[in-house]
DRENBA-887928 format. One record per residue (C-alpha): residue number from 1; chain; x, y, z. Coordinates in Angstrom, 3 decimals. Example, Ala and Ser with C-alpha at 12.3 -4.5 7.8 and 13.67 -1.06 7.14 Angstrom:
residues 2
{i 1 ch A X 12.300 Y -4.500 Z 7.800}
{i 2 ch A X 13.670 Y -1.060 Z 7.140}
//
This chain:
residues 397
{i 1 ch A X 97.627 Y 89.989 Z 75.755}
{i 2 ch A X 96.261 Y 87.156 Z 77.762}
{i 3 ch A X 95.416 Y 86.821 Z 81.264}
{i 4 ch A X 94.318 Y 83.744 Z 83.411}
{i 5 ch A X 94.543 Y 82.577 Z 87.007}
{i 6 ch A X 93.857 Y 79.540 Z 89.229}
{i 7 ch A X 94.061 Y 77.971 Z 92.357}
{i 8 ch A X 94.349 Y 74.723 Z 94.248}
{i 9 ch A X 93.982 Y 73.952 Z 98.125}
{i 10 ch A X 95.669 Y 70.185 Z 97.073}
{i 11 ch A X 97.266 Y 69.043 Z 100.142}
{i 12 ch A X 100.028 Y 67.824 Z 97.553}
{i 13 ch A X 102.078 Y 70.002 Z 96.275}
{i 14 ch A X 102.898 Y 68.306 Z 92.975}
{i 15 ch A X 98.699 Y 67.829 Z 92.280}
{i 16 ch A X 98.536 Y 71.372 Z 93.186}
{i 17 ch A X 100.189 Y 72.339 Z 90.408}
{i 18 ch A X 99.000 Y 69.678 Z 87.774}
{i 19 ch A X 95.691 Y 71.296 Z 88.423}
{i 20 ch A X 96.499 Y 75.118 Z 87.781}
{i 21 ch A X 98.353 Y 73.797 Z 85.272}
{i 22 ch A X 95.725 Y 72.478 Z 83.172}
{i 23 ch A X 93.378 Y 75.702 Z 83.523}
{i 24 ch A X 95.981 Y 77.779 Z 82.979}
{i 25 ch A X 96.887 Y 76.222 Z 79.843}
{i 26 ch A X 93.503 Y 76.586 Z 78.945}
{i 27 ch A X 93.816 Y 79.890 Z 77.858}
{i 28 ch A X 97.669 Y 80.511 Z 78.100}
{i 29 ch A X 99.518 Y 77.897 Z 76.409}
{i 30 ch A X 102.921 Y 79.550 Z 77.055}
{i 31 ch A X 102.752 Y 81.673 Z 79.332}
{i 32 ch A X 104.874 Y 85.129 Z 79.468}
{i 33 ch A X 105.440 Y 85.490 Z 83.235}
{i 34 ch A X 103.704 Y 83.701 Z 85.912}
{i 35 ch A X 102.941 Y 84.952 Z 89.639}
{i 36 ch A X 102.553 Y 82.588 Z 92.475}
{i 37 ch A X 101.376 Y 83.085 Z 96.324}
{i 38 ch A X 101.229 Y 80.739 Z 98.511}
{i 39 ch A X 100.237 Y 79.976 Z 102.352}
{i 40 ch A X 103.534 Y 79.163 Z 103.928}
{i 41 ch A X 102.216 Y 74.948 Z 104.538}
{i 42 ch A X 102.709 Y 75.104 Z 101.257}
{i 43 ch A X 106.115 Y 72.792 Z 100.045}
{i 44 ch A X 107.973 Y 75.722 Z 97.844}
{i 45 ch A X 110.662 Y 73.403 Z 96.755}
{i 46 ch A X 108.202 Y 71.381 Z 95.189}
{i 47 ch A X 105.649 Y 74.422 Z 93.698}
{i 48 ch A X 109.517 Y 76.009 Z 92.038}
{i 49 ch A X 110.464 Y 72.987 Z 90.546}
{i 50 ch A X 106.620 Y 71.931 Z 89.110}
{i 51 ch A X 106.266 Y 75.002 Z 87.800}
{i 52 ch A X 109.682 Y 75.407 Z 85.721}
{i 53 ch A X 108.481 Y 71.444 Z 84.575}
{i 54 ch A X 104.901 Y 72.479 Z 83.702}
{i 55 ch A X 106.058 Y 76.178 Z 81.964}
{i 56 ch A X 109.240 Y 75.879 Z 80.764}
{i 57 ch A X 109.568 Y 79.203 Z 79.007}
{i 58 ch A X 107.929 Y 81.096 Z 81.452}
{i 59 ch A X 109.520 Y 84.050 Z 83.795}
{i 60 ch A X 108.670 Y 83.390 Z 87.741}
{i 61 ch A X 108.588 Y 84.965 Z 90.727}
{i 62 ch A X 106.831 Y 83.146 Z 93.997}
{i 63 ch A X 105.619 Y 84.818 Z 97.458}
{i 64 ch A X 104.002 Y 84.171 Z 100.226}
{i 65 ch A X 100.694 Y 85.449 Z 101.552}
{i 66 ch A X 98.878 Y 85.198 Z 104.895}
{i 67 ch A X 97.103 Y 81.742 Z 105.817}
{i 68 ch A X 94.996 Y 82.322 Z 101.735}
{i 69 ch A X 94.707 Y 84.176 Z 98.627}
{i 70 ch A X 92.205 Y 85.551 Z 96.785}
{i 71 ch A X 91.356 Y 85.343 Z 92.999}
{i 72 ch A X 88.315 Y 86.158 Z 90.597}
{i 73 ch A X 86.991 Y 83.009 Z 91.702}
{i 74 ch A X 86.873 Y 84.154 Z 95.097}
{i 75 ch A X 88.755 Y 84.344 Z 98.491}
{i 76 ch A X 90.394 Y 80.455 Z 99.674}
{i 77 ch A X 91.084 Y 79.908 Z 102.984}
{i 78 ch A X 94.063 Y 78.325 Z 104.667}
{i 79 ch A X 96.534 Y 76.094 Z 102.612}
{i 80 ch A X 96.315 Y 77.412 Z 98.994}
{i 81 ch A X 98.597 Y 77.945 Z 96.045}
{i 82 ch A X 97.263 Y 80.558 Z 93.841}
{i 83 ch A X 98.963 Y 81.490 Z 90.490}
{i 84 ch A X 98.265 Y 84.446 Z 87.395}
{i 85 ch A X 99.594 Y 84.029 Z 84.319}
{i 86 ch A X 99.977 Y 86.810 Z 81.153}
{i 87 ch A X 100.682 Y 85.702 Z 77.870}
{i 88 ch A X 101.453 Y 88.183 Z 75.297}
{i 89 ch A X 103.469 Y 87.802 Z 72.089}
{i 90 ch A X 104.183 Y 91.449 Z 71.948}
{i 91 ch A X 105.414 Y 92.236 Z 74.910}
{i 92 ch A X 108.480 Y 91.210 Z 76.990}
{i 93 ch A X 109.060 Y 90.146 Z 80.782}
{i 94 ch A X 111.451 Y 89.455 Z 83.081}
{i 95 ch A X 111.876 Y 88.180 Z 86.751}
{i 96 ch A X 114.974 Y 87.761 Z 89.386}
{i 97 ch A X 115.411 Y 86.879 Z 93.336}
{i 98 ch A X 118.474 Y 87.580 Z 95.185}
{i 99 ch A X 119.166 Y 86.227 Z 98.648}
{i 100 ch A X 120.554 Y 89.312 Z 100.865}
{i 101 ch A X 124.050 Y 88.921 Z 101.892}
{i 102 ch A X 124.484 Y 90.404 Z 105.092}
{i 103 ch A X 128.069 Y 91.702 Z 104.401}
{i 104 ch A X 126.324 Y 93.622 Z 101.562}
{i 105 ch A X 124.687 Y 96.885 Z 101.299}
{i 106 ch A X 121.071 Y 96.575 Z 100.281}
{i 107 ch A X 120.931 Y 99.305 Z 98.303}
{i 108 ch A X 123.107 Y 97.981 Z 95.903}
{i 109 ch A X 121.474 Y 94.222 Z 95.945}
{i 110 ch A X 118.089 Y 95.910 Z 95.456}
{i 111 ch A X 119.330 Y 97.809 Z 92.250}
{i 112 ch A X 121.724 Y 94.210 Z 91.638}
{i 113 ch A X 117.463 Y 92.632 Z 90.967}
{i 114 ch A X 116.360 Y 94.885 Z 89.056}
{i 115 ch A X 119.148 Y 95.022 Z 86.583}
{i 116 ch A X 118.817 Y 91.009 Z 86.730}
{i 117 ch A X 115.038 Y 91.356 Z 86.040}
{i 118 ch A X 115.214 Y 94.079 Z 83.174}
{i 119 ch A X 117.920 Y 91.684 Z 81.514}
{i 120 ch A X 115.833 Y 88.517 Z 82.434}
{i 121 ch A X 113.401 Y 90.213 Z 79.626}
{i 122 ch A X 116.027 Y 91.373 Z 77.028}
{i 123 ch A X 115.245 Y 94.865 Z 76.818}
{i 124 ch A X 118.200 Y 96.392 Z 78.575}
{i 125 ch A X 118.371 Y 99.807 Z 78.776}
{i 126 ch A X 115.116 Y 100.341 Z 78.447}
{i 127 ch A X 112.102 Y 101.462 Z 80.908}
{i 128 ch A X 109.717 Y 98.761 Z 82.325}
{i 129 ch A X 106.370 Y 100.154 Z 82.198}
{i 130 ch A X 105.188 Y 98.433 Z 85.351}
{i 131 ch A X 107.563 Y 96.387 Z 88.268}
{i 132 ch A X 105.802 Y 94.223 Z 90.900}
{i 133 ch A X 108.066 Y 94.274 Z 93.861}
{i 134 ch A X 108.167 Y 91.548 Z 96.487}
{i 135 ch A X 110.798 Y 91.356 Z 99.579}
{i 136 ch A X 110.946 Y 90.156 Z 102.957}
{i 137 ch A X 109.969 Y 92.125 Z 105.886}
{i 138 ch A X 112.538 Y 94.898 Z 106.602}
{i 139 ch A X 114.338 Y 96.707 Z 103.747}
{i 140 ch A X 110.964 Y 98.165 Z 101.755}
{i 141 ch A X 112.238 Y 101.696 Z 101.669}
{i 142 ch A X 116.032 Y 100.722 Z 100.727}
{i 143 ch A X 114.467 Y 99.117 Z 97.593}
{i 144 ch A X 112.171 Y 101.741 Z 96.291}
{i 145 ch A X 115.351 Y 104.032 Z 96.759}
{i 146 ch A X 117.426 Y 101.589 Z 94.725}
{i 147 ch A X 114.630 Y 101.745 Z 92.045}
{i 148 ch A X 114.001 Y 105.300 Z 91.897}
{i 149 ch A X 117.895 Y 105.879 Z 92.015}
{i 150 ch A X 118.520 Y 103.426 Z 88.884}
{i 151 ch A X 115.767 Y 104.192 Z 87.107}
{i 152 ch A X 115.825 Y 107.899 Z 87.633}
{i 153 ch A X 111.791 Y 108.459 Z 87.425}
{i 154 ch A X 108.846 Y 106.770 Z 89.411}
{i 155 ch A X 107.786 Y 103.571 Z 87.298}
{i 156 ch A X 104.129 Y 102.380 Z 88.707}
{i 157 ch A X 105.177 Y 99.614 Z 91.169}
{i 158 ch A X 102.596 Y 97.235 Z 92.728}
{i 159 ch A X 104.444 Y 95.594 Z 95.467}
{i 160 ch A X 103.570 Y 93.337 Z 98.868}
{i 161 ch A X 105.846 Y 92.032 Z 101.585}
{i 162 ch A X 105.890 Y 88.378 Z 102.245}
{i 163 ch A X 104.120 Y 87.186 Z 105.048}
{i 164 ch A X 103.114 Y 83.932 Z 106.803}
{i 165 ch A X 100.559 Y 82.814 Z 108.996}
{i 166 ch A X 101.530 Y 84.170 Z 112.849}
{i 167 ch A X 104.669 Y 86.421 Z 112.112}
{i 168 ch A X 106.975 Y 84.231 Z 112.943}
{i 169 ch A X 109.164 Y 84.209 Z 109.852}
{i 170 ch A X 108.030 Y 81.355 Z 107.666}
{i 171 ch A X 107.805 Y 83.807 Z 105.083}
{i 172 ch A X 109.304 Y 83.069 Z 101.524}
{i 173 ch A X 110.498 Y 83.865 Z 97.654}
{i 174 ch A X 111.352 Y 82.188 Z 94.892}
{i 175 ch A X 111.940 Y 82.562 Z 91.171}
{i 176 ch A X 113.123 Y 79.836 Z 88.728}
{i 177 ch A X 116.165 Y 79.261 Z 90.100}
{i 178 ch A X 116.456 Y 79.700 Z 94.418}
{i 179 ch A X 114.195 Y 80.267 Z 97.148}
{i 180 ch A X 114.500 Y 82.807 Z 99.875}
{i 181 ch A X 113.234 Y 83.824 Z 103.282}
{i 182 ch A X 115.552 Y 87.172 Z 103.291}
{i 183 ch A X 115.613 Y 88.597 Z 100.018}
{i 184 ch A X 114.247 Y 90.705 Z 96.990}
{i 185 ch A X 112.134 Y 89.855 Z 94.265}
{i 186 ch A X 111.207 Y 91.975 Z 90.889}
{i 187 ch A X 109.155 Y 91.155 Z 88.107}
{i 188 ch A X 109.149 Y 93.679 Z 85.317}
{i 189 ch A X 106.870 Y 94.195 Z 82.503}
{i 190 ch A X 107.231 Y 95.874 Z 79.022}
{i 191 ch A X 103.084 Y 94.627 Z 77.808}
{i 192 ch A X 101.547 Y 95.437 Z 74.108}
{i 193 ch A X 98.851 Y 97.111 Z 75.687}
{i 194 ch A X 98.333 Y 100.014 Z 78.664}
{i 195 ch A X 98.222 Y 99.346 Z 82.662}
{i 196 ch A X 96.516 Y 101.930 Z 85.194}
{i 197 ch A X 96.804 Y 101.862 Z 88.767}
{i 198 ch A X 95.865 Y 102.645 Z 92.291}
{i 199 ch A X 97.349 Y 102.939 Z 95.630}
{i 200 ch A X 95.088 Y 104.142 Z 98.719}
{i 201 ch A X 94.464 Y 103.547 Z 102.224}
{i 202 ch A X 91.037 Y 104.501 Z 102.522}
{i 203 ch A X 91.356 Y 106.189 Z 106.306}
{i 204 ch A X 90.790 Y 109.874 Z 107.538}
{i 205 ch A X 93.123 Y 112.081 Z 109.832}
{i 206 ch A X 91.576 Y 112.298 Z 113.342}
{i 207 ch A X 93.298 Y 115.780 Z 114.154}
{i 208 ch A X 96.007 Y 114.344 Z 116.591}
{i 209 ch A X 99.265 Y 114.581 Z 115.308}
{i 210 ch A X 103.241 Y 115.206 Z 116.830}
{i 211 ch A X 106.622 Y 115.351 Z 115.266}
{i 212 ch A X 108.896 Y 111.532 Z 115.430}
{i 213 ch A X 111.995 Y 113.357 Z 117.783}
{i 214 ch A X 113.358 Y 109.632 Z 118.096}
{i 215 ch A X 113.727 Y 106.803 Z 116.151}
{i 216 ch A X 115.644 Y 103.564 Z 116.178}
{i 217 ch A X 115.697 Y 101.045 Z 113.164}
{i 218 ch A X 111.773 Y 100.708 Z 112.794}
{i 219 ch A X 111.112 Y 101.522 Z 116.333}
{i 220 ch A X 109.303 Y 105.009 Z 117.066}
{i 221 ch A X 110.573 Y 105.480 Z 120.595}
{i 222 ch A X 109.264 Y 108.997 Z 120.572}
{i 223 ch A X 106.675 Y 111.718 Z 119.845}
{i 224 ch A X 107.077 Y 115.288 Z 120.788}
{i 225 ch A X 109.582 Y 114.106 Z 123.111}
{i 226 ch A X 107.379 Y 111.664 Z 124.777}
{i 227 ch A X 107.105 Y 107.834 Z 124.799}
{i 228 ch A X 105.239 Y 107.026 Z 121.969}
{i 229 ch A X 103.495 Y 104.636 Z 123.322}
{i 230 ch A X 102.052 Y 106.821 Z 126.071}
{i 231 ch A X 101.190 Y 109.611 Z 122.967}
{i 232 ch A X 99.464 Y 106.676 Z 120.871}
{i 233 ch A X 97.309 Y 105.180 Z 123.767}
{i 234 ch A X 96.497 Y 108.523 Z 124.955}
{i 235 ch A X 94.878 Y 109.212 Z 121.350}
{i 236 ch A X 93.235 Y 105.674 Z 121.286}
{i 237 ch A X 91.433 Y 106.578 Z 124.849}
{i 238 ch A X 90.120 Y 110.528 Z 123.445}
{i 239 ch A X 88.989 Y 108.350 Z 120.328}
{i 240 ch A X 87.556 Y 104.825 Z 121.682}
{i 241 ch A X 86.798 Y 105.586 Z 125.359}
{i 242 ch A X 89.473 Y 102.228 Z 125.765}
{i 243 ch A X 92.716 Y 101.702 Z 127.118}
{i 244 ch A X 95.448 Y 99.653 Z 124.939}
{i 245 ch A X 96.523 Y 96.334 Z 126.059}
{i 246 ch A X 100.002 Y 96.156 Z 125.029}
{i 247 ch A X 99.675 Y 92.588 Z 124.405}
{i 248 ch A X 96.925 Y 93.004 Z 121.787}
{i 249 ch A X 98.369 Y 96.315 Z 119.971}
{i 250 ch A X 98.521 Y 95.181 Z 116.320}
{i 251 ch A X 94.729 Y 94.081 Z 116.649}
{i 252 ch A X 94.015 Y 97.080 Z 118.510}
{i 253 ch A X 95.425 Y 99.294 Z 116.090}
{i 254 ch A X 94.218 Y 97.945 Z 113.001}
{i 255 ch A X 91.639 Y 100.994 Z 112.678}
{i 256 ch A X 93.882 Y 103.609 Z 114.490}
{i 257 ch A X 97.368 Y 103.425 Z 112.417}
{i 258 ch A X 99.425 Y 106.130 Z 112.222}
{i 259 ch A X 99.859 Y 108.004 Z 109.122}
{i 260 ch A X 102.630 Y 110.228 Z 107.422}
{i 261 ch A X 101.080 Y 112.672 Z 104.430}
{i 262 ch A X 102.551 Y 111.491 Z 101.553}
{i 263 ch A X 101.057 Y 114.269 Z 98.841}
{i 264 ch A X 97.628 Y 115.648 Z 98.016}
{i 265 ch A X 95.200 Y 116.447 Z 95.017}
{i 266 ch A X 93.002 Y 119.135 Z 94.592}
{i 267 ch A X 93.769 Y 120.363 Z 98.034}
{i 268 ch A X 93.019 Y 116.574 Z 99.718}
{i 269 ch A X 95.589 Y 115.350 Z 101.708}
{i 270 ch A X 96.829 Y 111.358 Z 101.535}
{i 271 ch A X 99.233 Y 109.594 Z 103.244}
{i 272 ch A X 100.873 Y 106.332 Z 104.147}
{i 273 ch A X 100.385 Y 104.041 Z 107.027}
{i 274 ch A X 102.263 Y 102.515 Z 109.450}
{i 275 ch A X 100.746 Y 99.797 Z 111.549}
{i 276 ch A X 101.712 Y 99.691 Z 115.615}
{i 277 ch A X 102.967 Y 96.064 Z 115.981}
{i 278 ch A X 104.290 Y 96.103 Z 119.621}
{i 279 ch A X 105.104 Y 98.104 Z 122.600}
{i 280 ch A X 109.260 Y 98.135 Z 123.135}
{i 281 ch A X 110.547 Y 98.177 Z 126.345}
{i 282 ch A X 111.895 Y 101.795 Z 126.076}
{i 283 ch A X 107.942 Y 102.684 Z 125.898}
{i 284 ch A X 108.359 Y 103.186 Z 122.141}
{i 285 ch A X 106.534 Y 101.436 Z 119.591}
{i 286 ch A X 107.553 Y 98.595 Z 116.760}
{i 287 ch A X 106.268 Y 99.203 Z 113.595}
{i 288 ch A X 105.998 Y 97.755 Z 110.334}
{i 289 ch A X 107.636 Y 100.580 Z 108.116}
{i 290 ch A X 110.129 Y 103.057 Z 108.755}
{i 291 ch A X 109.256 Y 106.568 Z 110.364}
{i 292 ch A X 112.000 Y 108.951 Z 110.527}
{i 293 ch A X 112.922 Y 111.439 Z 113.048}
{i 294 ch A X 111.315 Y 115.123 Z 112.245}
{i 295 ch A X 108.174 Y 113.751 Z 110.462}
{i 296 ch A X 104.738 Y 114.643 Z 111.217}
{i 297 ch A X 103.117 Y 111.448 Z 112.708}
{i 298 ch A X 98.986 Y 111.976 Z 111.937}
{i 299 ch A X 96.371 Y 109.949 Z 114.407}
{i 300 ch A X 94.439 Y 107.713 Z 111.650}
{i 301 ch A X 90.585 Y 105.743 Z 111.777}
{i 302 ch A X 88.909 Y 103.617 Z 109.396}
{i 303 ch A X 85.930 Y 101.705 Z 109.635}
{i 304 ch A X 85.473 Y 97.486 Z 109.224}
{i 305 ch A X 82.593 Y 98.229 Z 106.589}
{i 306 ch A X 85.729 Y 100.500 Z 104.509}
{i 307 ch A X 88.287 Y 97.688 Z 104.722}
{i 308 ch A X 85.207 Y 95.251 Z 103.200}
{i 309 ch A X 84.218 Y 98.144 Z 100.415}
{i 310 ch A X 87.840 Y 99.634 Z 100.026}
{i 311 ch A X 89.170 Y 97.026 Z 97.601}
{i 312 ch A X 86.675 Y 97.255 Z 95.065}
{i 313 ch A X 86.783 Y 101.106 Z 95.050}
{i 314 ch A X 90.220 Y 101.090 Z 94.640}
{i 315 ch A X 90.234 Y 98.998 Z 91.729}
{i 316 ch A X 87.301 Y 101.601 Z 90.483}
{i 317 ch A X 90.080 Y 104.427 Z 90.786}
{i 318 ch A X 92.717 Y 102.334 Z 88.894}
{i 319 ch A X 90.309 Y 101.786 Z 85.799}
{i 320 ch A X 89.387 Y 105.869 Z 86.300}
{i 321 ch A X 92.835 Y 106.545 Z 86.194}
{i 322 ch A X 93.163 Y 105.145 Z 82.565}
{i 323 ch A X 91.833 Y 108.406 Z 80.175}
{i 324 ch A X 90.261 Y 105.610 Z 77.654}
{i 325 ch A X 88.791 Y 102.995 Z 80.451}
{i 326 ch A X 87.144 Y 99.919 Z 79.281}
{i 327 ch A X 86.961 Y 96.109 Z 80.559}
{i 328 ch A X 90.409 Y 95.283 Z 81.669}
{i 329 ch A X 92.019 Y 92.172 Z 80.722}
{i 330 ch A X 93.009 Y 91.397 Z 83.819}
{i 331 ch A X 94.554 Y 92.825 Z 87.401}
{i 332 ch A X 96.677 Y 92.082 Z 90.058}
{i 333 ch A X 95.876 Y 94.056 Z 93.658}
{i 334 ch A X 97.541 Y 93.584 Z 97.321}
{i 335 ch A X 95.348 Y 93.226 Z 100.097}
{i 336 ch A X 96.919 Y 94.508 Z 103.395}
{i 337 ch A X 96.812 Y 90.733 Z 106.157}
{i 338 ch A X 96.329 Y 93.072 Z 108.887}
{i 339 ch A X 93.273 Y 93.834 Z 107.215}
{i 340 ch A X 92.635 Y 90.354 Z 105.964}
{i 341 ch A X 92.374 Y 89.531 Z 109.620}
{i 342 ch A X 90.393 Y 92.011 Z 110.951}
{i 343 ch A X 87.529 Y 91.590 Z 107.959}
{i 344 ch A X 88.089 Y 87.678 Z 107.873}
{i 345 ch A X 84.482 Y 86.914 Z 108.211}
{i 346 ch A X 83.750 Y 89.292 Z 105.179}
{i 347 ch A X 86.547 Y 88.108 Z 102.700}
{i 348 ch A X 83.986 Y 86.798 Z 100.369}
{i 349 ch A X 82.134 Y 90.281 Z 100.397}
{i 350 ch A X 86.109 Y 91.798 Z 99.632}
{i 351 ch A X 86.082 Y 89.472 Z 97.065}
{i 352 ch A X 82.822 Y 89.899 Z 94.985}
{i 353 ch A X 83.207 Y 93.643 Z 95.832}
{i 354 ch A X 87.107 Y 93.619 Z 93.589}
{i 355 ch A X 85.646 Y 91.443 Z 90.726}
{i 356 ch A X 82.509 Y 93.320 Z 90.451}
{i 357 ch A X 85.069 Y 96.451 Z 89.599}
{i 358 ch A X 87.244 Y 94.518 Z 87.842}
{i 359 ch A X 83.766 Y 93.330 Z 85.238}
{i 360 ch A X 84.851 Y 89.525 Z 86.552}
{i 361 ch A X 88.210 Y 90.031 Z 84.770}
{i 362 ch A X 90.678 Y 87.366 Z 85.874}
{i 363 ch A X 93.008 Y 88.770 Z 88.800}
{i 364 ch A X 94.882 Y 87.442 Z 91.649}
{i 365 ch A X 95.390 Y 89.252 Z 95.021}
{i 366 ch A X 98.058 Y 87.564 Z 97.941}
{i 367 ch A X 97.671 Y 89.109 Z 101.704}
{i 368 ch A X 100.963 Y 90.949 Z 102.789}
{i 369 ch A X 102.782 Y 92.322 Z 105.731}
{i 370 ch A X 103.506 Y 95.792 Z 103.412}
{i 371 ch A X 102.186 Y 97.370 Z 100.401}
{i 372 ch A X 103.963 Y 99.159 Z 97.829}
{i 373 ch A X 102.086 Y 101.294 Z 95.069}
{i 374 ch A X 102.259 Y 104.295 Z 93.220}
{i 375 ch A X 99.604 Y 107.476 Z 94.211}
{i 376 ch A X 97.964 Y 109.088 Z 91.935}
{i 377 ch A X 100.183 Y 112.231 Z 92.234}
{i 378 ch A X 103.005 Y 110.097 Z 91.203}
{i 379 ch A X 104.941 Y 109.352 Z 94.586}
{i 380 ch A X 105.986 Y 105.400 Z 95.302}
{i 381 ch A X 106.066 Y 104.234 Z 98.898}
{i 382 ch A X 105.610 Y 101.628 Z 101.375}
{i 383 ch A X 102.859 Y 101.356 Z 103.753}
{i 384 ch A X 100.930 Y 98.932 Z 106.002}
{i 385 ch A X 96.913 Y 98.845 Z 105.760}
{i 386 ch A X 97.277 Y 99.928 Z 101.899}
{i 387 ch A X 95.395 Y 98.313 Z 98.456}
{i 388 ch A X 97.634 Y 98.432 Z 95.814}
{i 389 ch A X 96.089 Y 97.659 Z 92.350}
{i 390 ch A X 96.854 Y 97.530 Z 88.693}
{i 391 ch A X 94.923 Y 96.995 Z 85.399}
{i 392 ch A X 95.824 Y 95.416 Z 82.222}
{i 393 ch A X 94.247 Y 97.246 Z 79.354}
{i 394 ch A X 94.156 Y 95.367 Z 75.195}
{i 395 ch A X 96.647 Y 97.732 Z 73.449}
{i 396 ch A X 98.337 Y 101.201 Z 73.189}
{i 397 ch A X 96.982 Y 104.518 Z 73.130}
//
């Protein structure tokens, strides 16, 4: 089992690829499955078809991240194409994108890609031991139902939504064979050797905390039978001393999410995030995941020096969570944009920080709108602010 990566900030597309091409090939002749992110300047028409010319045999799947990527040669701003590659003879993978129909349930499209993916490898019937998940904004949590509901146990996922540059849905997928700017995308893997993984957001419960009495789509409209927005801003001003400007929420909030406890271990809570995105004009607020009614909505804060430090401790706990660690061959992780943006100026300290953990292993990490991972206690979800991480490890136990 072989891993490489590589990136190009070519202003042509077709370059672009030449070039990760030849370092690729380097070190992966034929490559098993490739991974591409991309900033959304980027001419995806182009980067699908040059990469089915350049790797014939190899299983795709293509997403885009937030204005750069990041590798284990470091963090690239603006235009970019960045691609990881695994190679392994004894192993088997398998990709698939659907576009959503709209006069289709999701639920059943979602568990329509897997089943594509798992036969795209030719192991039907049998369990993937790792799936990275990409979609576009909207449908996380219909997808990780579909995939706990086919596969009938929690398989480690390491997922990210696709983003763009401004929100303003120049977003994308692709695999070998279509490209997408409302779909589903699954890669699954069945490798010779072991993965471990991660999934943490790295912030601490203030105290505040209600009960979501109403909810519409992925609106909160209320807390304790309140406007949420007047609950939320009420907690920013006890914790900052500051009043919200609706205009400049999502910035605002970046270090004061809300948070729903997803499990605990050894008595220590965690949870999920959801990241405020607007003020609605019912006084409730948009968000960027799903809350339902009747959950407990927690008050969250994190610090900029965590969001710099978090990604390299996270990787730390995915190599702890393997019983036999040792230097992986390579990793994949998903950097929340929200906090790309907020830490831009520090991207190259995110950057040394993961490959320092990862002992300057080759790995690739795209900036999303959503993270999906698996926690440690075994739960799969969907959050906003979240690293999700994974590990490739030489062979079996």
């Amino acid at each position: 089992m072989k891993i490489a990566t590589s990136s190009s900030s070519n202003s042509n597309a077709i370059t672009a690829v030449e070039e990760i091409a030849v370092e690729i090939c380097a070190s992966n002749s034929s490559p098993d499955l490739i991974l591409a992110y991309y900033t959304e300047t980027q001419d995806v028409d182009v980067i699908k078809s040059e990469l089915r010319k350049h790797f014939p045999n190899s299983h795709v799947l293509g997403c885009s991240s937030c204005q750069g990527t990041m590798t284990d040669k470091g963090y690239v701003n603006g235009h970019n194409l960045a691609v990881w590659s695994i190679q392994d003879k004894e192993g088997a993978y398998g990709s698939a994108v659907v576009r959503l129909d709209p006069g289709l349930d999701v639920l059943t499209q979602a568990k329509t890609v897997l089943q594509k993916a798992i036969d795209d490898s030719g192991r039907p019937g049998e369990l993937p031991a790792l799936i990275t998940l990409h979609t576009t904004p909207g449908h996380e949590e219909t997808v990780l139902r579909a995939i706990r509901s086919e596969l009938g146990v929690n398989v480690p996922i390491i997922g990210g939504t696709a983003a763009d540059d401004e929100i303003c849905g120049n977003w994308s997928l692709f695999d070998r064979e279509r490209i997408t700017a409302d779909g589903i995308g699954m890669a699954v893997y069945f490798p010779s050797g072991r993965i471990s993984y991660s999934f943490h957001s790295g912030y601490a419960a203030m105290g505040p905390h209600a009960i979501a009495t109403k909810v519409e789509g992925r609106t909160l409209v209320e807390l304790n039978g309140e406007p949420a927005a007047k609950v939320y801003s009420r907690w920013y001003h006890d914790a900052t001393g500051l009043d919200i400007d609706p205009a400049q929420l999502f910035a605002q909030s970046t270090l004061f999410p809300l948070g729903r406890q997803t499990g605990e271990i050894h008595g220590m809570p965690y949870y999920s995030l959801s990241h405020p995105s607007k003020v609605s004009d019912d006084g409730g607020i948009q968000m960027f995941c799903s809350i339902f009614e009747g959950e407990t909505v927690h008050f969250m804060s994190g610090t900029t020096e965590m969001l710099v430090s978090r990604a390299g401790r996270v990787v730390n706990s995915a190599n702890e969570h393997d019983k036999n660690a040792d230097v992986p061959v390579g990793g994949i992780a998903i950097y929340c944009a929200g906090c790309m943006l907020h830490v831009k100026p520090s991207l190259h300290d995110v950057a040394i920080n993961m490959s320092r953990s990862m002992h300057d292993a080759p790995f690739i990490c795209p900036f999303t709108f959503g993270e999906q991972g698996q926690f440690l206690g075994g739960e799969i979800a969907h959050g906003n602010l979240m690293i999700s991480a994974v590990l490739f490890h030489k062979e079996e136990l």
